[in-house]
C-alpha positions in Angstrom: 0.7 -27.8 2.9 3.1 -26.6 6.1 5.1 -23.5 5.9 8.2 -24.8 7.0 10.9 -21.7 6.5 11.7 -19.2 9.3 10.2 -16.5 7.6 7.4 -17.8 6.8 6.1 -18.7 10.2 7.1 -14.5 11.2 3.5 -13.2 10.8 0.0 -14.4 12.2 -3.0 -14.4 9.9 -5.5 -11.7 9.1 -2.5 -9.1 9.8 -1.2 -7.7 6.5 0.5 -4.5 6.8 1.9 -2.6 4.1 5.0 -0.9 5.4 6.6 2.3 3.2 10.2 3.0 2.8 9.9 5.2 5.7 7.3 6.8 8.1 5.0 8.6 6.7 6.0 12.5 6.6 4.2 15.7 5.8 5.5 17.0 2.3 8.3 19.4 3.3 8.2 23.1 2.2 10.3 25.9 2.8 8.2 27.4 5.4 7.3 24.4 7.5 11.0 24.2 8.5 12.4 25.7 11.2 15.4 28.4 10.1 18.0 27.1 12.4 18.5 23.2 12.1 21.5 21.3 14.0 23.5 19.1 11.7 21.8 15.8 12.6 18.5 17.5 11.9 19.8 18.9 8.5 20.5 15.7 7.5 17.2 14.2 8.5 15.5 17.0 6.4 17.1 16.8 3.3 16.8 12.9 3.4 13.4 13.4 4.0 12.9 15.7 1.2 15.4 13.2 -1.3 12.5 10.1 -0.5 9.5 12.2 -1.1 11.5 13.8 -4.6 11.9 10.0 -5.2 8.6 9.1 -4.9 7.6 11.6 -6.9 9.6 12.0 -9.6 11.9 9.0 -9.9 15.5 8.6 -9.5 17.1 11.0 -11.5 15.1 13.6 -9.3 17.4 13.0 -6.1 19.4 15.8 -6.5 21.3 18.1 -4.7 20.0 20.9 -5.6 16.3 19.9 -5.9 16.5 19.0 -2.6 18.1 22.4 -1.5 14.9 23.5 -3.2 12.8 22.2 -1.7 13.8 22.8 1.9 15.4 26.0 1.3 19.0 25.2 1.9 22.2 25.8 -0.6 23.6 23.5 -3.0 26.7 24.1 -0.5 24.9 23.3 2.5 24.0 20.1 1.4 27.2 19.6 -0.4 29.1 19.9 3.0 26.6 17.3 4.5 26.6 14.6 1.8 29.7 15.6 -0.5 27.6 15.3 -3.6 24.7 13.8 -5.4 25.8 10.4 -5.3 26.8 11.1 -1.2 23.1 12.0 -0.9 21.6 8.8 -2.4 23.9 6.8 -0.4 23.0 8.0 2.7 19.2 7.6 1.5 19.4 4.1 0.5 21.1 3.6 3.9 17.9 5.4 5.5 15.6 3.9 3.8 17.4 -0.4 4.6 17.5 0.5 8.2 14.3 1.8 8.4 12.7 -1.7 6.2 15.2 -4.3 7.9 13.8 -2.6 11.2 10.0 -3.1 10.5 10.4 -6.7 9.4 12.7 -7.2 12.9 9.9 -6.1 15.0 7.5 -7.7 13.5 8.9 -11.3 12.7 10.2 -11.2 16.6 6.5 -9.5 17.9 4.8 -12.8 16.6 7.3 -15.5 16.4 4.6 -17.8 18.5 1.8 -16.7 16.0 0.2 -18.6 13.1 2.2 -18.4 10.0 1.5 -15.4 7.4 4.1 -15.5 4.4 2.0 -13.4 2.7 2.4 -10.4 4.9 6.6 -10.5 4.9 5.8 -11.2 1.2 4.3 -7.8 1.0 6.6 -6.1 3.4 9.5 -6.8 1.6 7.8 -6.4 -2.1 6.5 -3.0 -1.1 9.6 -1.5 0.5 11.5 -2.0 -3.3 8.8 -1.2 -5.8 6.8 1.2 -3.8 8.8 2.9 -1.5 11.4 3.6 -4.1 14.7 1.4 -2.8 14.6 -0.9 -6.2 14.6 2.0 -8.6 17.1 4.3 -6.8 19.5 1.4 -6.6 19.3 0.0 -9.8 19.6 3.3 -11.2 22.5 4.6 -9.1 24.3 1.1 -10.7 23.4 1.8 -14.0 25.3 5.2 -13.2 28.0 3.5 -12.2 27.6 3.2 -8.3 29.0 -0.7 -8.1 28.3 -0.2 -4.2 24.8 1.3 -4.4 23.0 -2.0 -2.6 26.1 -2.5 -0.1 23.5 -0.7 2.8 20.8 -2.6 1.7 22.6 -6.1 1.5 24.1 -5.4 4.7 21.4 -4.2 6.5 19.5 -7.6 5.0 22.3 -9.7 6.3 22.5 -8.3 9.9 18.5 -9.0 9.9 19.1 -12.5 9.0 21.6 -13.5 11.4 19.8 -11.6 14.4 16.4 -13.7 13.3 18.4 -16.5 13.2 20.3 -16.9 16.3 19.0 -19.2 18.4 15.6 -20.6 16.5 16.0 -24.2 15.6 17.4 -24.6 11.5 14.0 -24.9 9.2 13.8 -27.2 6.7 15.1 -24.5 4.4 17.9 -22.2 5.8 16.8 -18.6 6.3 19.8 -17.1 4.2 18.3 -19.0 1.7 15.3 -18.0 1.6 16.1 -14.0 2.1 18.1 -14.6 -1.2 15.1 -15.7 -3.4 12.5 -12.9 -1.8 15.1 -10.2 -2.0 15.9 -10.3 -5.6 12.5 -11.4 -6.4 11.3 -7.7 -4.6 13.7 -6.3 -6.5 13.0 -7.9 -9.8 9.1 -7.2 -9.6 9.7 -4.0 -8.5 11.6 -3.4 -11.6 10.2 -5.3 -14.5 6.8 -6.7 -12.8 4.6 -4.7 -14.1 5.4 -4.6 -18.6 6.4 -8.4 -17.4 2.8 -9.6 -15.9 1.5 -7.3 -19.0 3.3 -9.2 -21.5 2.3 -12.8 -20.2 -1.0 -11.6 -19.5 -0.4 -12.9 -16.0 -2.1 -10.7 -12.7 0.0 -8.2 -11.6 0.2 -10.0 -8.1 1.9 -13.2 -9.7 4.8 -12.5 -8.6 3.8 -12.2 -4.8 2.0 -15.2 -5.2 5.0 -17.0 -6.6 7.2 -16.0 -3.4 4.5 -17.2 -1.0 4.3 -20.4 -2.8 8.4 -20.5 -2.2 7.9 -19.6 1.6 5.2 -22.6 1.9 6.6 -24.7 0.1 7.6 -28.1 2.4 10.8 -30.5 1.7 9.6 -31.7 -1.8 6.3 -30.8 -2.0 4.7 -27.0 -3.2 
């Protein structure tokens, strides 16, 4: 068997890294925060505090005023930063792409020479959407009726592509289409993988395993 896709020759072996949403933070409090912020470092706050409320407690937790809570600003503060709830998980879902898109850049270009790993962008890109929280917050902000709630992520995912793809010769499957089946894989497991697995009585990890079979597989053969 010979991984034959772009991505899948990204990673070395023996490697795997699980990458979150975002660097790791210390759990924001009222008094760990400074009492004068500038604007850029309001902003950073309260999308710090929106991930960790995510994390947490889910979607529907993203709030403005839970996160003026939680860092001790005013539901007016935050409103003239983000405009309103929906402003707020906007921006995070923005936050959240660039930071994931950025990870998988540095890495895929850090060891393009290296022995092929698909299992480790497998993992990358499963545990950014289930894990760190991007699959539910966009799926849910859709089901509210944000039509545009992936645009960051989908962009940020299409400016990745073409930057790791300029330049390297065409695999035997093109890299766009491989991005398509892992991302809505991620975002399906991260959704439904778990009662899924459950219900076929399949491991939980099928699904991973599944996508690293699609990265391996050669012209014709799995």
């Amino acid at each position: 068997m010979h991984a034959t896709g772009l991505l899948s020759r990204a990673f070395p072996p023996n490697t795997r890294h699980i990458v979150p949403a975002d660097p790791p933070e210390a759990i924001l409090t009222t008094t760990s925060l400074p009492k004068r912020l500038s604007p850029t470092e309001s902003r950073s706050v309260a999308l710090v505090a929106a991930q960790q409320l995510l994390i947490e407690s889910g979607p529907a937790a993203v709030t403005l005023k839970a996160v003026g809570a939680r860092i001790g600003r005013t539901h007016a503060n935050l409103l003239h930063h983000f405009g309103s709830a929906e402003g707020l998980q906007q921006a995070l879902i923005a936050r959240m792409a660039g930071y994931i898109t950025s990870t998988i850049r540095d890495a895929v270009l850090s060891n393009r020479d290296g022995e092929p790993d698909p299992r480790r962008i497998v993992d990358l890109v499963f545990d950014a959407f289930d894990s760190g929280g991007a699959g539910a917050l966009a799926s849910w902000m859709i089901l509210s009726g944000n039509r545009d709630a992936l645009d960051p992520i989908l962009s940020a995912v299409h400016d990745l592509v073409d930057e790791l793809a300029a330049g390297v010769q065409p695999a035997a499957r093109p890299i766009q289409d491989e991005t398509l089946h892992l991302v809505l894989m991620a975002l399906g497991d991260a959704l439904l993988g778990a009662p899924m697995a459950r219900a076929l009585d399949l491991p939980r990890s099928k699904a991973r395993d599944l996508a690293v079979a699609m990265l391996t597989a050669g012209d014709g053969a799995c």
